[in-house]
C-alpha positions, -999 to 999 in steps of 0.1 A, spaced: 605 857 -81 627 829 -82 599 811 -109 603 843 -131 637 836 -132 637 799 -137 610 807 -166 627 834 -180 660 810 -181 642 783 -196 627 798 -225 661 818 -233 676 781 -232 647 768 -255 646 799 -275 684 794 -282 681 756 -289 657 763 -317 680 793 -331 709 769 -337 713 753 -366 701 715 -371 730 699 -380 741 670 -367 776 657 -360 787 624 -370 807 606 -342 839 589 -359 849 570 -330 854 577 -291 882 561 -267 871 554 -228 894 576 -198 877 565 -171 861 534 -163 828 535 -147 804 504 -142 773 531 -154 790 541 -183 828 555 -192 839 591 -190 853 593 -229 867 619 -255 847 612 -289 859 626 -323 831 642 -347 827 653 -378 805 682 -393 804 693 -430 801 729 -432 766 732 -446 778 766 -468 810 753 -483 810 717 -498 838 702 -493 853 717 -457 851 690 -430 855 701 -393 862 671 -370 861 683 -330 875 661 -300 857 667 -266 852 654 -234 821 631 -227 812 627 -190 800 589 -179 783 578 -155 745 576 -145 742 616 -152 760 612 -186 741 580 -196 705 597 -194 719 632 -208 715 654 -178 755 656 -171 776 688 -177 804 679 -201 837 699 -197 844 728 -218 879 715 -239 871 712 -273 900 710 -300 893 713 -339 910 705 -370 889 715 -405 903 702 -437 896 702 -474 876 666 -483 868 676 -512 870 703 -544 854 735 -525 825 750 -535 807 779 -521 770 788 -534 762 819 -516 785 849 -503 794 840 -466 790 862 -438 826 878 -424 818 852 -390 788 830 -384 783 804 -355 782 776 -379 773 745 -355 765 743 -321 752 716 -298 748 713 -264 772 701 -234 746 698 -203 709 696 -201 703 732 -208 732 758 -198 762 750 -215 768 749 -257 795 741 -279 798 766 -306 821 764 -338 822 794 -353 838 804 -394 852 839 -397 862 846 -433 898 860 -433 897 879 -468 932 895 -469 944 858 -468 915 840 -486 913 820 -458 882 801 -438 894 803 -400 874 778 -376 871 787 -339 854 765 -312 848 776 -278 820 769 -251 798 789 -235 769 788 -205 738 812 -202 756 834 -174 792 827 -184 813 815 -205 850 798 -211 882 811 -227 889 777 -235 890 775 -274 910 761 -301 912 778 -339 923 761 -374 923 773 -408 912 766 -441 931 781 -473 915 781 -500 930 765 -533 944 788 -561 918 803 -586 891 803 -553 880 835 -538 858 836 -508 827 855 -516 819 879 -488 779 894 -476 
């Protein structure tokens, strides 16, 4: 029984791991908060370009847990996440957007826990609202943190 269940949890985790999108974040630099001869607890700051409107950068802070765990990728990172998304460039959306889509996730432990980053299209404002938050396979955290996106004059969000 308790196999089942350890299969059945792994192969939701894998199943869940291909789903997500392949994106990648690109670390902008990380400062150290805890010194540890096997490697420094350490808050990074990333950046992902939303892959369906050029031009809107999201840049996250988290937590990054150190030590032996953290330095081979087995440790459980802690669910703050903050998020600022900006305008980098003239905005330009291809495709009509869905009214909310997970837009990046990535993981924050071996397999339970994710970071999600979601875009929910606010329409009465013409507005791209960003929300991060974490989540496990049994539970998840009300830990989140939102930002917004207006968009310029003349620019109206297309909407599935």
């Amino acid at each position: 029984m308790k196999r089942a269940i350890f299969a059945l949890t792994y192969l939701t985790s894998f199943a869940a791991l291909l789903a997500a999108p392949a994106l990648h974040a690109e670390e902008i630099a990380s400062v150290n908060t805890n010194f540890r001869f096997t490697g420094s607890d350490r808050v990074t700051v990333e950046a992902y370009d939303d892959p369906a409107v050029a031009g809107v950068t999201c840049y996250v802070s988290r937590a990054r847990t150190g030590g032996v765990k953290g330095t081979l990728g087995i440790a459980e990172d802690p669910s703050e996440a903050s998020i600022a998304c900006r305008q980098v460039a003239p905005i330009k959306i291809d495709a009509p957007l869905k009214q909310k889509s997970d837009v990046f996730s990535e993981r924050m432990s071996f397999i339970f826990k994710t970071l999600h980053v979601v875009r929910i299209v606010d329409a009465k404002r013409n507005t791209l609202v960003y929300l991060t938050y974490s989540d496990r396979i049994t539970t998840g955290s009300a830990k989140n943190s939102v930002t917004a996106v207006p968009m310029p004059a003349g620019t109206t969000i297309p909407v599935k």
